[in-house]
NUDODO-677872 format. One line per 3 residues: number of its first residue (from 1); for each residue x, y, z of C-alpha. Coordinates in Angstrom, 2 decimals, always signed. Each point is the difference from the previous one (the first is absolute). Layout:
N
NUM = X,Y,Z  ...;
END
This chain:
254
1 = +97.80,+116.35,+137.76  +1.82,-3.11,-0.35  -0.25,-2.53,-2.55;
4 = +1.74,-3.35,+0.15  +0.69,-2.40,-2.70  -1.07,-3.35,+1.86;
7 = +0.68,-2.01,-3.24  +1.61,+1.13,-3.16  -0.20,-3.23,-2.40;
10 = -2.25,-1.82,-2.21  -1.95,-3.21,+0.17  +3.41,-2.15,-0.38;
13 = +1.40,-1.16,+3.28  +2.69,+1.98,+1.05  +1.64,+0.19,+3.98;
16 = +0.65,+3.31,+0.18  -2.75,+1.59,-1.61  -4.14,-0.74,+0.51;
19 = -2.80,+0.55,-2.57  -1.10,+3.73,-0.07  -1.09,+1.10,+2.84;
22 = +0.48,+4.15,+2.20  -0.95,+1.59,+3.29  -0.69,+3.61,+0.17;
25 = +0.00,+1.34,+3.40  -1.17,+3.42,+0.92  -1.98,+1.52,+2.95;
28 = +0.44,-3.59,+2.65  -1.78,-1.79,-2.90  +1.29,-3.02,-2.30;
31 = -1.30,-0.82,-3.26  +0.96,-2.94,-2.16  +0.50,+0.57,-4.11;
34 = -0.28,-3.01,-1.75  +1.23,-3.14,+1.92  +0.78,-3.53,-2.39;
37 = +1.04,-2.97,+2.41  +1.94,-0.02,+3.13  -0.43,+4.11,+0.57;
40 = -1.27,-0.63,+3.46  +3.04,-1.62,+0.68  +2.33,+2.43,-1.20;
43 = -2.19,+2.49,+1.97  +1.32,-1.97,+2.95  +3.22,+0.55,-1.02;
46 = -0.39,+3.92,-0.14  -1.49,-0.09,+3.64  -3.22,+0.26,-1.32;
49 = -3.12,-2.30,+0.92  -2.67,-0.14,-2.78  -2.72,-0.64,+1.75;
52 = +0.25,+3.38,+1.39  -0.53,+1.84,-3.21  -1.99,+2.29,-0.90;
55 = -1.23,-0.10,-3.46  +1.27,-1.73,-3.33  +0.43,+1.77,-3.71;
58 = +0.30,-2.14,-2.69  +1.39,+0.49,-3.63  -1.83,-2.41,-1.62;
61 = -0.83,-3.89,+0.79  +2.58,-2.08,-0.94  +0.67,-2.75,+2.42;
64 = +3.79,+1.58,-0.12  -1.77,+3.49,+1.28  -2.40,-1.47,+2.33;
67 = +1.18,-3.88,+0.59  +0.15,+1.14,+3.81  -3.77,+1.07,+0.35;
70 = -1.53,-3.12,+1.42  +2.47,-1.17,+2.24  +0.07,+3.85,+1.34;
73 = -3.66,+0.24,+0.88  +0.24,-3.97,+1.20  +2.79,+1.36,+2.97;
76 = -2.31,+2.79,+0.58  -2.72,-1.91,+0.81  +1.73,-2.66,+1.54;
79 = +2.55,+2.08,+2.10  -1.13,-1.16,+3.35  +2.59,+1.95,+1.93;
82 = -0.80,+3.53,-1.79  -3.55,-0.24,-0.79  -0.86,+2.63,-3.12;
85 = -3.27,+2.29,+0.85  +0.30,+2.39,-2.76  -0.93,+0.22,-3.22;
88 = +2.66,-1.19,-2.95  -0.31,+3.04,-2.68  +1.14,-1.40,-3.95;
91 = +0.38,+2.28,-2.82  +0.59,-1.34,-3.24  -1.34,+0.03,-3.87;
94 = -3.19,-1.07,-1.15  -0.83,-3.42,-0.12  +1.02,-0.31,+3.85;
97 = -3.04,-0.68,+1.59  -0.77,-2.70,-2.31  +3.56,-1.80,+0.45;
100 = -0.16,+0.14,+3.98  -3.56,-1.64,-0.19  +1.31,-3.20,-1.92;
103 = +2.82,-0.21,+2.52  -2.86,+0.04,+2.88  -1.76,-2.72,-1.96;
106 = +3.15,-1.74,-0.11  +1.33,+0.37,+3.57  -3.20,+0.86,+1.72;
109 = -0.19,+0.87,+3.48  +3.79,-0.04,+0.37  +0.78,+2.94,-1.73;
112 = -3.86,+1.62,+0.86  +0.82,+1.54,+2.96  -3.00,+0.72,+3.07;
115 = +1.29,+2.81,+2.07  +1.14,+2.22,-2.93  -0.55,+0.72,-3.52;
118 = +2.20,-0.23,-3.32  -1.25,+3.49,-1.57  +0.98,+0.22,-3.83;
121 = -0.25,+2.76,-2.02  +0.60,-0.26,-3.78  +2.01,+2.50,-2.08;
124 = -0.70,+1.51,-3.34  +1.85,-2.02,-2.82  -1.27,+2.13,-2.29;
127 = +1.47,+3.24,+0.87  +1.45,+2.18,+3.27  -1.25,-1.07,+3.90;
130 = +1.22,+0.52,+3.56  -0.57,-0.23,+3.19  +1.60,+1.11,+3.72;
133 = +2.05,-3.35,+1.56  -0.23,-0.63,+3.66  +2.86,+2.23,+1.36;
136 = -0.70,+3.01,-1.95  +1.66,-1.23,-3.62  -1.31,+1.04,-3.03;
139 = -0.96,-3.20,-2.32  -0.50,+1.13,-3.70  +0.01,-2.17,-3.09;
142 = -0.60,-0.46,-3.57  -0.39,-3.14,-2.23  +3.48,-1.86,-0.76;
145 = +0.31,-1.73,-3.37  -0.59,-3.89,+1.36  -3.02,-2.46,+1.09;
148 = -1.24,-1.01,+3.10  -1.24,+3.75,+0.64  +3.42,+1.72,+0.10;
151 = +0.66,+2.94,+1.72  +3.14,+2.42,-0.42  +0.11,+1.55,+4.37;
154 = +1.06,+2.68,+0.76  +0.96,+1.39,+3.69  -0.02,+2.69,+1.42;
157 = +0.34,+1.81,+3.35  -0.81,+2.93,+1.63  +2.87,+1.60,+0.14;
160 = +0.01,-0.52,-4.25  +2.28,-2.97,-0.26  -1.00,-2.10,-2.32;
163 = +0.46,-3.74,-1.49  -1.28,-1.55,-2.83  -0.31,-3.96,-0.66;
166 = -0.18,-0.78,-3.73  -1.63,-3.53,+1.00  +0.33,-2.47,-2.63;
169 = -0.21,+2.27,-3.91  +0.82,+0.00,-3.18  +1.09,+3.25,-0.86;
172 = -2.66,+2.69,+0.71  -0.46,+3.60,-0.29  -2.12,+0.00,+3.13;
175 = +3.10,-1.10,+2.33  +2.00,+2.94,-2.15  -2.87,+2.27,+1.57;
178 = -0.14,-1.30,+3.46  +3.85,-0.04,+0.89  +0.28,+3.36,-1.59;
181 = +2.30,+1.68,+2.76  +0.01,-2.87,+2.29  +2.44,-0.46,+2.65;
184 = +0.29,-3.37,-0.41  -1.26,-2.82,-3.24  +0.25,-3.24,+0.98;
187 = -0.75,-1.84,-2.57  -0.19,-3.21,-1.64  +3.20,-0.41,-2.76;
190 = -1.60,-3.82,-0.63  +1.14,-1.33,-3.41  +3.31,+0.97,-2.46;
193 = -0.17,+1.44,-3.45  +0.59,-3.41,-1.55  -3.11,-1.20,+0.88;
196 = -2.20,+3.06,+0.39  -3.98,-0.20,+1.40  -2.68,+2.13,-0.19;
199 = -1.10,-0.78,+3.52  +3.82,+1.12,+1.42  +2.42,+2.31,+0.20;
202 = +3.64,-0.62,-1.59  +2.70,+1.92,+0.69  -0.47,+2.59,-3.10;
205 = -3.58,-0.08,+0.94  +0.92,+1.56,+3.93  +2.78,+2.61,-1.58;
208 = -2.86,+1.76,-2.51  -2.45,+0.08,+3.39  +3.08,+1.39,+2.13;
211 = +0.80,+2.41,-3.00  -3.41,+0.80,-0.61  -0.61,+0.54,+4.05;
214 = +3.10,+0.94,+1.61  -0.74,-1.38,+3.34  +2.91,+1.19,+2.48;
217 = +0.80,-4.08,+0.78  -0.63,-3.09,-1.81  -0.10,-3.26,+2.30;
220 = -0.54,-3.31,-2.91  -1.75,-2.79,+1.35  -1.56,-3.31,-1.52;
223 = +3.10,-0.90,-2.02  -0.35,-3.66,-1.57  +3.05,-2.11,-0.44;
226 = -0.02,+0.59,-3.56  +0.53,+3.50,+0.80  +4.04,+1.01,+0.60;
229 = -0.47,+2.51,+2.85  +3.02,+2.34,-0.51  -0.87,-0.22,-3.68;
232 = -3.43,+1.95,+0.77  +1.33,+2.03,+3.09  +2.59,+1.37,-2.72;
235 = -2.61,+0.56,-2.79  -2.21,+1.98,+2.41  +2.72,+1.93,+1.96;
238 = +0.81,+1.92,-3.68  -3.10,+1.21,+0.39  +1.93,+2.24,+3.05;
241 = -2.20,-0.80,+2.25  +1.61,-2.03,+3.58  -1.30,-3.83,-0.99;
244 = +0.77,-2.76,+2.33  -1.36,-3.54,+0.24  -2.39,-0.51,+3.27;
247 = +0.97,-2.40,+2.89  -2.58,-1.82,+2.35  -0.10,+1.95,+3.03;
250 = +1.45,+3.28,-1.19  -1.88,+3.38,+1.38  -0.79,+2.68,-2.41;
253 = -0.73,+3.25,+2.79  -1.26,+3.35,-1.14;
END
């Protein structure tokens, strides 16, 4: 299984790093995690064409999660010179369905397509859910502590190797749970102990999940600019577990 990190920043503009978005690849099939603006782009830019995906996960709706929806299904539709014909699978948390219908009443027939389908299907925020991804990966989730239906992912493919997305949290004993063992967190490391949120992680915040989990690698993500990266890479590397901060386009292979 591979899993790229396509964009490794925030909502602030930033060159070198997009709004969160992933591809896991396993099996001859691509699925997008998350995607905020300009991810089809920086698909491009990994060789990969987005309108030849085959399914979406989503963490939660935030437009910095999921800013790259609409114009997605718009070059789908619209692709004249590689013409979709199969269904576009979406799993996500509940409250999906419901969003994706006010974006059709907003953008209509541009982003309804004829030939194919958008197929969403809503995961529990209320406790543990799963389901197989195209290519064979295992999907499993539990509630994150956010809004917008959040959704702590977690990975994982046949062979056993598994990754776990926090997602946008505040701390949570359900992300302790799911990245118990993992072979890779990536996770969100969004705010600094000065100015700590209930809705994100600081860097303390990460450490007591690492300590508390002992994934085998820790990959931080989501860092704001208030946030002094080797400041929070040092805080969760006592933990003694290998921390490093994520780069758009790096490859995480298991």
């Amino acid at each position: 299984m591979r899993f790229t990190l396509v964009g490794t920043g925030t909502t602030v503009p930033d060159a070198a790093r997009g709004p969160a978005a992933f591809l896991v690849q396993h099996g001859g099939a691509s699925v997008l995690v998350d995607g905020g603006s300009g991810t089809m782009s920086r698909l491009a830019a990994l060789g990969v064409d987005a309108r030849a995906l085959d399914g979406g996960v989503y963490s939660h709706r935030h437009v910095d999660h999921c800013g790259d929806l609409v114009p997605l299904l718009f070059t789908m539709k619209v692709g004249a010179d590689l013409p979709r014909r199969r269904d576009y699978p979406i799993w996500a948390g509940g409250g999906f369905h419901e969003f994706f219908a006010d974006l059709v009443g907003a953008y209509g027939k541009w982003i309804q397509p004829e030939a194919w389908k958008v197929l969403i299907s809503e995961l529990s925020l209320v406790g543990a859910d799963s389901a197989e991804l195209p290519g064979g990966v295992r999907l499993d989730t539990l509630p994150a502590v956010h809004s917008a239906g959040a959704l702590h992912l977690a990975f994982t493919a046949p062979n056993g190797y598994r990754v776990v997305f926090s997602g946008d949290t505040g701390p949570s004993e359900a992300l302790v749970r799911l990245s118990a063992g993992a072979d890779v967190l990536v996770t969100e490391c969004a705010v600094p102990e000065a100015d700590p949120w209930s809705s994100h992680l600081n860097p303390h915040d990460v450490a007591a999940i690492v300590s508390a989990a002992r994934p085998k690698r820790v990959v931080l993500t989501h860092l704001y600019p208030s946030v002094d990266p080797e400041r929070a890479l040092s805080v969760v590397r006592a933990t003694g577990v290998p921390t490093e901060r994520g780069v758009d386009g790096q490859v995480l292979e298991g």
